[in-house]
Every structure is written in structure tokens, then in C-alpha cells.
N, C-alpha and C positions, 0 to 999 in steps of 0.2 A: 504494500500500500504506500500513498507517497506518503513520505516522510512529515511534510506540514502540516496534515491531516489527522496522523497515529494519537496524540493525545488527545483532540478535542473527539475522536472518535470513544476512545477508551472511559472518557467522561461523560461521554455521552449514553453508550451503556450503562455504565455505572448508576445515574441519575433513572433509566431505567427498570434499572433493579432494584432501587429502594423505594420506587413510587408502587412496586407488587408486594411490600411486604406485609400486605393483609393476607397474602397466603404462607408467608413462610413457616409459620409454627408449625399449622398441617402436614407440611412438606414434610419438615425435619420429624416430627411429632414418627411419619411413617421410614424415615427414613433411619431413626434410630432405632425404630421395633423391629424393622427386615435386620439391620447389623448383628442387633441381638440375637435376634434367631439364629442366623447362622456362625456367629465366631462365637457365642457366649456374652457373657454378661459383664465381661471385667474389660472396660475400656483399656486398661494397659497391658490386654493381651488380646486385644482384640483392633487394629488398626483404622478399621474403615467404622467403628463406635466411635474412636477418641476422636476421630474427625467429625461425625457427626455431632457428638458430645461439645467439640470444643465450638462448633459451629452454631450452636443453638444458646450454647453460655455470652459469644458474642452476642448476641441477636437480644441477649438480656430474657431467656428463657427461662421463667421459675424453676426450680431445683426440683419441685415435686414431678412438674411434668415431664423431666427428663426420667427421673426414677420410674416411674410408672410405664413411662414407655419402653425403658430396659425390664420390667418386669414381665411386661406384654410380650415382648418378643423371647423371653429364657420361659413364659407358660406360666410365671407366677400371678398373673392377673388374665381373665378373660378377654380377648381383643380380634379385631379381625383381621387373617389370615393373609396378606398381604401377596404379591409373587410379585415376581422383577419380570417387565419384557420393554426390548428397546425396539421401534421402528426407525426405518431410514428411506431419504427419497431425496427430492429435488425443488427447490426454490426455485427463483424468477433467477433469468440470466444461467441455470442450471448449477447454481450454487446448493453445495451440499447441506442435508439438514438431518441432526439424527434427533431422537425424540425417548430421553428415558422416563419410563413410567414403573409405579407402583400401583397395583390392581387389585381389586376381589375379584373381579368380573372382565375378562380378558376379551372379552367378544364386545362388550361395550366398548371397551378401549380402544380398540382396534377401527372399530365403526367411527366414534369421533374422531382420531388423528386420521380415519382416512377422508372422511366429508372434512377436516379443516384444509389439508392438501388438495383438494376438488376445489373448493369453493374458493380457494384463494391464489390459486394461476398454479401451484406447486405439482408435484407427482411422486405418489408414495411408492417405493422400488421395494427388490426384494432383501431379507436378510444381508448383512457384508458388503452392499450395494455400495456405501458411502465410508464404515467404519475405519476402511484403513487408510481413510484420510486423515485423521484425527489421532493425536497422543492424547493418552493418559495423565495427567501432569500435574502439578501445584504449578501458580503462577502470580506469579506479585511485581506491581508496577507502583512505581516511583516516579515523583513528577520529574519533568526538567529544570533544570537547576541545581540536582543531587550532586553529587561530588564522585564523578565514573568512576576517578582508578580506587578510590577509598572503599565503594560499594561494591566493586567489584570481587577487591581483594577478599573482603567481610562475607561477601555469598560465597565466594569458594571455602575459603577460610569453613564456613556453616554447613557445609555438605550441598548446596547447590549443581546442581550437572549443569548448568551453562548461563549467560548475561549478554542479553540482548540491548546494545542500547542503538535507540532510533535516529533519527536524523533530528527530530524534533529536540532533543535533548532526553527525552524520557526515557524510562529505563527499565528492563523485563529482567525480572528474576524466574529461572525455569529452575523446579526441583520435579523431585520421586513425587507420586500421588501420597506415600504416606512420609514422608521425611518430610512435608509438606511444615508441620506446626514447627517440628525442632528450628527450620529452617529460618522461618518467623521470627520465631520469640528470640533467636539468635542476634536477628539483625535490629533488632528492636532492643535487644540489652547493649549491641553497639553505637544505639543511637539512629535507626537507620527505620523505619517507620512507613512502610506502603501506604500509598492514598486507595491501593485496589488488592487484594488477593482472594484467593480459590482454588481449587479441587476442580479442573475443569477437563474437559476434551478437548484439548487445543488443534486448529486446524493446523496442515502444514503448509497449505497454502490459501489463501486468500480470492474473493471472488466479488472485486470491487464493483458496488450499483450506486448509481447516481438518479437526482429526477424521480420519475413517474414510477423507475424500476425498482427504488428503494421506497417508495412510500409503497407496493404493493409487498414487497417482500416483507415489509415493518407489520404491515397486515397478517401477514400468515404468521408472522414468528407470534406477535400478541394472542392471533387464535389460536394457534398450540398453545402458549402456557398457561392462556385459561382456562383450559380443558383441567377439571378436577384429579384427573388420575395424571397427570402429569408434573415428574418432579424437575426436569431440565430439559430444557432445549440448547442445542448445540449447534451451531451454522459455521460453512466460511467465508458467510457474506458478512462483506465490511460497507457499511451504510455512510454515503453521504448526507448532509443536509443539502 
């Protein structure tokens, strides 16, 4: 993407991600009873909990409701049955889109991400379609201004696999999905404090829309995540204003 662009895009997401946080409890609420279920109930021996966990303590999640949702998913409290399935397809400009969901009801699921990809220019593809476009990753960005070789040295220094910095001056921190927190609270005891980080599926490349093309693909990406059973969406369309 051009480089001028990279930060006010990055803010730009971001400012839409906090304007959804009327659903994030929900999300995470299901998100920490599937970890449960399957690594157990001990956040420090269970990797994709402590993420959940630490992601829901940001967010200023009551203590109770995180218990209770570890209780749900180890069988100590009643709760519903959740299952993992990820769809994949195709955005406007045929930019990739993949679409992780938690479900009771999988046919339901299935039916809405495919009428929001009909209705809104997109095309739902089969399994694998789109996924090996995308890493697995922690990622935390830094405004421009930050101080490159200092942060640089500090992410690697933290266990970081690699540091991206843009043209813009801003600067990307790439770790492991679960080295993801260490990585964090490292750079932040150096002093060193992300305006943005996550647990995300990072594209490896990019599928810039501008105009008419980006106000429909902003379309389609809003109708996926307001789909109920829908905990992330992932694209590598990078949206102009």
C-alpha cells in the first residue's frame, strides 16, 4: 500500500473497531468458553485462554464473567455448546475475505455469511480458497514519530520475529500468535506502548480499493461482523477514503 496512506488507514480501522464494541463481550464471553473447552481451564497452560483472558481484562471485562465463562467451557456450569467453523471467499476488486465464526447452529451460519457475500457484490469460495493468504500473527503498531532503531532493537530484544516500518514513519511489530502478550508487556516495560495491537490473520499481501469500490467492500465487511455468530473478519482489502 502507498506508504502516505499506511497510518491514517491503520486509524482508521482502528476507530472502527471501537465504534463495535457493543458486541465484544459476547464475542470474547464465546470465545473464552471454546479455549476452555479445549486446552482446559488454566490460562497459563492453556495459550489461546490467556489470550482470550488477557483480551477481555483489556476491554475492562468483570472478573466474574471471565470465570464463569472458563467454567462453561471445562463443564463446571451449564452453557451452550459452541463449535469453530471458518468460511472464505471474495470481496469487491476480488480481494480476499475469510470469516471466523462460533456456532450452535452451523446451517444458520452458513446461510447468513452466504446471503451477506450475495447481497453485497462479494462470492463465498470453497474451504482453503483464500486461507493461505493470510498469517497467523500478533501485531502491534506504533505511531510515526517512535524512535526505529530503539524499537526495533527492544522487539527483537522481546522475542519478536520481525519490524516493519512504513514509509509513513509508523511502525509494525510482527510476533508468534501466542508470544503475542510476552511480546507486549515487554515493550511497554521498555517504554515503548502500541496505539494498535492483536491476535490477527495478517494478509501477505494487500488489495488496495479506492471510490465507489471501497464504500461497497466497507459494506460487506460491516454485514459480516454483524452477523451474530461471527467473531472476526479478516480481509486484504486496504480501504481508501
Amino acid at each position: 500500500m502507498a506508504g502516505h496512506s499506511k497510518w491514517a488507514n491503520i486509524q482508521h480501522r482502528k476507530g472502527r473497531q471501537d465504534a463495535k464494541r457493543g458486541k465484544i463481550f459476547t464475542r470474547l464471553i464465546k470465545e473464552i468458553t471454546v479455549a476452555a473447552k479445549m486446552g482446559g481451564g488454566d490460562p497459563n497452560m492453556n495459550p489461546r485462554l490467556r489470550l482470550a483472558v488477557d483480551k477481555a481484562k483489556a476491554e475492562s471485562m468483570p472478573k466474574d464473567n471471565i470465570e464463569n465463562a472458563i467454567k462453561r467451557g471445562t463443564g463446571q456450569l451449564d452453557g451452550v455448546d459452541y463449535v469453530e467453523c471458518r468460511y472464505e471467499g471474495y470481496g469487491i476488486g476480488g480481494a480476499a475475505v475469510m470469516v471466523d465464526c462460533l456456532t450452535d447452529n452451523k446451517t444458520r451460519t452458513v446461510a447468513d455469511v452466504r446471503h451477506a457475500f450475495s447481497k453485497y457484490g462479494g462470492n463465498m469460495g470453497t474451504d482453503g480458497c483464500v486461507a493461505f493468504q493470510f498469517s497467523h500473527c500478533g501485531y502491534l503498531v506504533f505511531a510515526p514519530g517512535v524512535d526505529e532503531d530503539a524499537l526495533m532493537e527492544a522487539a527483537l530484544e522481546s522475542g519478536a520475529e520481525d519490524v516493519v516500518v512504513n514509509d509513513d514513519g509508523s511502525m509494525e511489530v510482527i510476533t508468534g500468535p501466542y508470544e503475542f502478550t510476552d511480546v507486549k508487556e515487554a515493550l511497554e516495560a521498555k517504554g515503548f506502548k502500541a496505539e494498535m495491537g492483536e491476535v490477527t490473520m495478517k494478509p501477505q499481501n494487500e488489495t488496495e480499493l479506492a471510490g465507489d469500490d471501497a464504500a461497497r467492500m466497507q459494506k460487506l465487511l460491516d454485514a459480516l461482523e454483524d452477523l451474530d455468530d461471527v467473531q472476526d473478519v479478516y480481509t486484504s482489502a486496504v480501504l481508501e477514503d
